[in-house]
N, C-alpha and C positions, 0 to 999 in steps of 0.2 A: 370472432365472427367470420373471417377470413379462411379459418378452417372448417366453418360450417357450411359456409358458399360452395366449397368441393366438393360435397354432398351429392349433389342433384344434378350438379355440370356432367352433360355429356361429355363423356371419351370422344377426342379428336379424330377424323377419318384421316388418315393419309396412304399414300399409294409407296408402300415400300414391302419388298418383298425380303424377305429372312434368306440369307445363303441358304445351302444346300448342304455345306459341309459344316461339321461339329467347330462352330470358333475355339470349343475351349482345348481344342485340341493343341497338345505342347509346341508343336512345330508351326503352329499357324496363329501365332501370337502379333503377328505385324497384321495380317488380317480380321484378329478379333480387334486391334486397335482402330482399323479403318469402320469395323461398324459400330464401334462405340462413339467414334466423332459422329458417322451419321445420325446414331441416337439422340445425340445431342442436339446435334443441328434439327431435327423433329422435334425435340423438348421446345425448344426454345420457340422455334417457328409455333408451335402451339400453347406457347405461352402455358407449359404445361411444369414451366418452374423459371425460376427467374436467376437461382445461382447452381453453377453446377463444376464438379473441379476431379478431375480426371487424374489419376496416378498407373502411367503406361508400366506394364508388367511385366516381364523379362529379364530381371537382372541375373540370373544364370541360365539363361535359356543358349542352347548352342543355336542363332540365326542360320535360316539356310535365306539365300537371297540370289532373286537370278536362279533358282535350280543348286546354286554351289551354297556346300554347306562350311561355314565359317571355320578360321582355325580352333577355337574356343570359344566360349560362352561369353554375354556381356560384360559381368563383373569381372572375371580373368583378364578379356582386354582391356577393360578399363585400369589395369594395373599393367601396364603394355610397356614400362620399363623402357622406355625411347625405343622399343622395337619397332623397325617400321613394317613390317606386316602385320604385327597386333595394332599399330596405330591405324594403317589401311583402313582393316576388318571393321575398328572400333569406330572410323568414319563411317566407312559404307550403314552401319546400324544407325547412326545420327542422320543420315541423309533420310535415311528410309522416313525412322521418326518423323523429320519435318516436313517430309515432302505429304507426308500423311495431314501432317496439322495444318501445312497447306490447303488441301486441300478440302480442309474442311471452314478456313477461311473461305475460300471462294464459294461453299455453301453457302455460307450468313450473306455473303455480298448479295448471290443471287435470290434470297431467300424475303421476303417482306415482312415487319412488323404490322403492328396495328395502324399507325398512321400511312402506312402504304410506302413507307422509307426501308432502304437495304436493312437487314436483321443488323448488320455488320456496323452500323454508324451507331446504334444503342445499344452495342454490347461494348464491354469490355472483357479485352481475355488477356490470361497471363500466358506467360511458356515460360518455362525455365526449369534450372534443376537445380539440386541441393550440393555440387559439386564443382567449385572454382576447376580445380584441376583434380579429374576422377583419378590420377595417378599415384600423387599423394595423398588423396582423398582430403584437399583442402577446400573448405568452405568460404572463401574467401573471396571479392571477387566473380560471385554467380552470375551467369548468363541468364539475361531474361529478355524476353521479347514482348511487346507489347503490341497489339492488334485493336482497330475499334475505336467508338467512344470517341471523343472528345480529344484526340494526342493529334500533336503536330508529325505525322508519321515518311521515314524513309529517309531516318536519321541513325547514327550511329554514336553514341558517347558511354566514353572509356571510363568510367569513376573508378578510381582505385585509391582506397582509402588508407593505404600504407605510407603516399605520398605525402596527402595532406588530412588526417583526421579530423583537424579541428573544423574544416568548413566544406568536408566532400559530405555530401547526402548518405542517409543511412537507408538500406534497404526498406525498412518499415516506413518513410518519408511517401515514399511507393503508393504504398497501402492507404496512407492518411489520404492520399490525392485520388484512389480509388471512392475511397468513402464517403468522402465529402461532393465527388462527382456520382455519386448515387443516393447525394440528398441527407445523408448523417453526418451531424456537424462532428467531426470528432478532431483533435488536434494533437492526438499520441496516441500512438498503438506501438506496443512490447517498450523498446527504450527509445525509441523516435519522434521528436515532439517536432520537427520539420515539414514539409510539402514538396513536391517536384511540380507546381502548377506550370511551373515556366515550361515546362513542357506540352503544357494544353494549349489547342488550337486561340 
């Protein structure tokens, strides 16, 4: 039924205007990621989907940033061997990144739902990567950021499950606590039958 309702529903008006330059052009890959957050932040503000999950592109791309073009590609420096100019270079791309998904955080804040509350307190969003440490390419340990919804947020904790397995949270614990704060009772997802609630406001 759900899929028949899109039928008939007007397309959404909004006031956004399409760059000038070709996004998908190789070098301008930090900028096609800044109008893909804005995409999004319009999806959402028009309730024009309810889940939506973004995989930023570049991993051999040489960044130019600033005008100066990098010493090598992402995936090279991400294997940056304790060099400290590949480690620079491989910062300065991480900054860019967030400072992007920043800013499209502060989209949803300013942006309203339907009850007239910031986008940003009924969404939830991930960030994070698939790479503990992109140098040995260990998965271990991922960085993830959590934004939105329901989390007691402007917190920082360190789980590292190398020290204590038996009673650290397992990444999927995450996910059960996404789920079930979007109304699906579920109590295991992949090998995780945990919750992180103690995190929720």
């Amino acid at each position: 039924q759900k899929r028949t309702d899109w039928l008939d529903r007007p397309s959404p008006q909004v006031d956004y205007q399409l760059p000038k330059f070709d996004p998908a052009a190789p070098d301008l890959s930090l900028e096609c990621e800044s109008i893909m957050y804005d995409l999004m932040a319009l999806a959402l503000e028009t309730d024009s989907t309810r889940v939506i999950s973004l995989l930023v592109p570049g991993t051999g791309q040489v960044f130019t940033i600033d005008g100066e073009k990098l010493i090598a590609g992402y995936h090279g420096l991400s294997h940056h061997g304790h060099d400290p100019n590949k480690i620079a270079d491989f910062n300065r791309i991480g900054i860019e990144h967030v400072s992007r998904f920043g800013r499209f955080l502060d989209q949803l804040r300013e942006k309203k739902d339907s009850e007239d509350q910031p986008l940003l307190d009924s969404t939830i969003v991930l960030y994070g990567s698939g790479m503990g440490d992109a140098n040995t390419h260990n998965n271990s340990n991922l960085p993830v950021l959590v934004a939105g919804g329901a989390f007691r947020h402007g917190q920082y904790h360190a789980i590292d499950r190398t020290k204590d397995p038996s009673s650290t949270p397992l990444y999927g614990d995450l996910f059960i606590t996404f789920l079930q704060q979007m109304g699906i009772e579920r109590e295991q997802f992949a090998n995780a039958s945990g919750n992180m609630n103690e995190f929720l406001q």
